[in-house]
Structure formats: C-alpha cells, structure tokens
C-alpha positions in Angstrom: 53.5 31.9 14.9 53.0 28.6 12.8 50.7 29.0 9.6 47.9 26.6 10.0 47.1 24.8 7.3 44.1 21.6 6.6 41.4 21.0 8.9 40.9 19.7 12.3 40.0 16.5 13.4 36.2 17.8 15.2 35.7 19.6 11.8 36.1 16.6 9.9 33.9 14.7 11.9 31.3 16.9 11.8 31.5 17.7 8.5 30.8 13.8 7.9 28.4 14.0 10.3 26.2 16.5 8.3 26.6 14.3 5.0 25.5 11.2 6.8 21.7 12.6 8.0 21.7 14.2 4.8 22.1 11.2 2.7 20.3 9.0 4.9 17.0 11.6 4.8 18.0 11.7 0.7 17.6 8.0 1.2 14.2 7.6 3.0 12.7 10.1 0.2 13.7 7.9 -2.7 12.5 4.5 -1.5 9.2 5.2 -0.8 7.9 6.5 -4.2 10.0 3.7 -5.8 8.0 1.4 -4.0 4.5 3.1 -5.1 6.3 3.3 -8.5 6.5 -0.8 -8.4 2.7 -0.8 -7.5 1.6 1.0 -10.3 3.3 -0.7 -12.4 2.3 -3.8 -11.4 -1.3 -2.5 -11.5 -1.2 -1.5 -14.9 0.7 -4.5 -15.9 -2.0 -6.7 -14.7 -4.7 -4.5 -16.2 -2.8 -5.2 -19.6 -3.1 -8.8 -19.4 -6.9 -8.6 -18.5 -7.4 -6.4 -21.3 -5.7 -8.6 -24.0 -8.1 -11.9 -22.4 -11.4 -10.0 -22.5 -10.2 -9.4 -26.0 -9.4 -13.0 -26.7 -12.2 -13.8 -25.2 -14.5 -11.8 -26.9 -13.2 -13.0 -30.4 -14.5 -16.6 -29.0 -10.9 -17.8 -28.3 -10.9 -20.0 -25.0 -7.6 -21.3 -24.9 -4.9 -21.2 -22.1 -3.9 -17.4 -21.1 0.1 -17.6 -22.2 2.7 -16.7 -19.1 5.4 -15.4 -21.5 5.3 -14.4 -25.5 2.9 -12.6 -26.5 -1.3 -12.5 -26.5 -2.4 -13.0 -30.2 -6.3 -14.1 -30.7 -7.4 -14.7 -34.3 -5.1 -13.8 -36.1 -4.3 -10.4 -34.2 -1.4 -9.1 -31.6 -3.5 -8.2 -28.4 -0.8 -7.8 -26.3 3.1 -7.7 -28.1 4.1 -8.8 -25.0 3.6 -10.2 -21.4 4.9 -7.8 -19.0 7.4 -8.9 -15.6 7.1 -7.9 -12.7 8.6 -5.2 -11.2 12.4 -5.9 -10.3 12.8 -7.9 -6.4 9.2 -9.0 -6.8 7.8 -12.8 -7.4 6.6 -13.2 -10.7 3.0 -12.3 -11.7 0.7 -15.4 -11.1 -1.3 -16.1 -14.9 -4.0 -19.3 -14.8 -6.8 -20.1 -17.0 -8.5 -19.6 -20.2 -9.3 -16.5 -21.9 -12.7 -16.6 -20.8 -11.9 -17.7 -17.3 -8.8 -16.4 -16.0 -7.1 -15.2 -13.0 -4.3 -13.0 -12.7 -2.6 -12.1 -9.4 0.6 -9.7 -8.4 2.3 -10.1 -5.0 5.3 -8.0 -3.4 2.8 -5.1 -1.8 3.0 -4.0 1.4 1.4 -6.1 4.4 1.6 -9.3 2.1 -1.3 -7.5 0.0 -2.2 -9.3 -3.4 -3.7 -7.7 -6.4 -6.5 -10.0 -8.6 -7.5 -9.4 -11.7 -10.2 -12.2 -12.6 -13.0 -12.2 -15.7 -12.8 -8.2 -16.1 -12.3 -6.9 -12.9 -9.4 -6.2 -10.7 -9.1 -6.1 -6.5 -6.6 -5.7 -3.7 -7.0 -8.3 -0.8 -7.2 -5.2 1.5 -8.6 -2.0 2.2 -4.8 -0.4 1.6 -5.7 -0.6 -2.4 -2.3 -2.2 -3.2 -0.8 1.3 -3.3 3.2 0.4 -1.6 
C-alpha cells in the first residue's frame, strides 16, 4: 500500500472555497461602518468650521471664511486648523464671510449634501447624511 501524503485536489478547492465567502462576508462588514465613519466625520468637521465663524463672527470680524490655514479672529486661534475631507471624497465647499457663510460636504449616499449655513446645519434629505 502507497503512504498518502498532501492533499487532494476537491480538498483544496474547497478549502479555498470556504476562505473566499469568508473574506468576502469579512469584506461587506468593514465597508459599511467605514462609510458611516466618513459621515461623521464629515459632520463634525463641518460643525468645526461653523463653530470657529459664529465665533469670528461674534467678535465683529466679517471677513472672508479661509478654505485652508487656520481660523484666527482678533487676535485669537478659533480653529488651529481647517479640516479635509474624508479620504475619496470632493473637497468640503467653504464661501462667504464670517457672518454670512455656507458650508457644504458632499460624498453621502444618494448624492446627499450636508449645509452648514449662519449656525445651523441640514442634510438635503430625510436619510440625515448618515452613509
């Protein structure tokens, strides 16, 4: 009788078999809090911003809202620094004044957008901007 020795062909396949559903299920699980992960960020980065204006704007500053650097109002840091947005998304949208401002993220789900204008912030939809 011959020693057998190794594996089969059928077992290796479904050995690989079993690793593909698995990593593809792995797979499924990971993207979608990353993508609720983006969301809040964005969120909270946009919140930031507003903050840092209504501060500006409460000192009696009305000049233009920076895109990049920092927000500094009399004298003082309000923000150190402008935040990006989340990696694979467009940039955040930053127009006006301190005292007039809009601030919008894009890159949700279902071509959602997420405003921040003169101290308060909305989603375009009823989904609240959440993926």
């Amino acid at each position: 009788m011959k020693n057998k020795k190794g594996f089969t062909l059928i077992e290796l396949l479904v050995v690989i078999a079993i690793i593909g559903v698995l990593s593809s299920l792995v797979l499924v699980s990971v993207l979608g809090p990353r993508k609720q992960a983006n969301a809040t960020k964005a969120k909270a980065d946009l919140n930031n911003i507003m903050v840092a204006a209504e501060i500006c704007a409460a000192s009696g500053d009305t000049s233009a809202v920076p895109t990049s650097g920092s927000i500094t109002c009399a004298g003082d840091v309000a923000l150190q620094a402008i935040p990006t947005a989340p990696s694979g998304w467009p940039a955040y949208s930053i127009t006006g004044t301190y005292d007039a401002y809009t601030l919008t993220a894009s890159g949700f789900e279902n071509s959602e957008t997420f405003t921040c204008t003169n101290g308060s912030c909305v989603c375009s939809t009823v989904n609240a901007c959440t993926k």
